[in-house]
N, C-alpha and C positions, 0 to 999 in steps of 0.2 A: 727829263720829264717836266712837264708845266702842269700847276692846277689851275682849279677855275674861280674866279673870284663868285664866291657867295651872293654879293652884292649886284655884279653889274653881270657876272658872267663870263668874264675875260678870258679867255685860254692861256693865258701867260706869267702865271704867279710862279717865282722860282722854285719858293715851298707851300705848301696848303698853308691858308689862312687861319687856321685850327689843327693843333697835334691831337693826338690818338688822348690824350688827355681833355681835350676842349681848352688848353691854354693858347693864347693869341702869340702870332709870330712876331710882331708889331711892325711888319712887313709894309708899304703901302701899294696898293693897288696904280701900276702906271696907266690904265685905263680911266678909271673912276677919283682917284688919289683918296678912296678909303683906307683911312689907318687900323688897323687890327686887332685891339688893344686898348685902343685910346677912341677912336670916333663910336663904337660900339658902347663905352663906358658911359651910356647917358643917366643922369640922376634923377627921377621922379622927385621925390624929397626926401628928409631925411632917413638915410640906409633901404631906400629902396629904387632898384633900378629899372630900368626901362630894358624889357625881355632883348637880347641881342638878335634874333629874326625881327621884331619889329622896328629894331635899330637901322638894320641894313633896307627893308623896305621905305621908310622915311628919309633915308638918304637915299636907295635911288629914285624916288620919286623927287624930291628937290635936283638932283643931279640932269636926269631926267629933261626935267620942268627948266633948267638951266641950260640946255641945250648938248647935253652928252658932252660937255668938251674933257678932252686929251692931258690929263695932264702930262704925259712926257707923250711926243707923237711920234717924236725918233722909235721909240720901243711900240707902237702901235702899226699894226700893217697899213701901207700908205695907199692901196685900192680899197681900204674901208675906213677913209676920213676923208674926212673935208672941210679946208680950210680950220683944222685942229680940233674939230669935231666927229663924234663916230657919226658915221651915214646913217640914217634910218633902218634903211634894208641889213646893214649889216650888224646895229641895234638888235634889232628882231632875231636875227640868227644869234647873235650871242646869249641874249635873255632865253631862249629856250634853253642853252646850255644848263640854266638854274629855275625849269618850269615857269617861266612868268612871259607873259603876253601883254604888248601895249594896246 
């Protein structure tokens, strides 16, 4: 079974990005190379944190704005990349995966 990354959308996570508790798998995303755990742990200032949905939005919007690239593309289907980047059309289908439209 695969789940879906939170973040980009990916259909390929070994295990959910989140247990049945809300604790992080520290898993990384071979799509996005969001860590779980750790890139979600953003600190406003002292003892207070940056909500984890807003976490993953601000990352993929830099990730995004960076050009979608692949961190591992072997583990990425190879008619939805290019040149080590997710294709646009294929972008769009996976962000529906997690309700979000470019």
């Amino acid at each position: 079974m695969c789940y879906i990354c939170p973040v980009c959308g990916f259909e390929g996570l070994p295990e959910p990005a989140y247990n049945e508790y809300n604790e992080a798998s520290y898993d990384i995303c071979p799509c996005c190379f969001f860590q779980f755990g750790v890139d979600d742990d953003v600190k406003i200032k002292e003892d207070v944190y940056m909500e984890r949905e807003d976490t993953h939005k601000l990352y993929r919007k830099q990730w995004i704005d960076d050009g979608a690239k692949l961190l591992i593309p072997l583990h990425y289907p190879a008619g939805r990349q290019l040149h080590g980047k997710v294709k646009p059309e294929a972008l769009s289908k996976q962000l529906k995966n997690i309700n979000v439209t470019l």
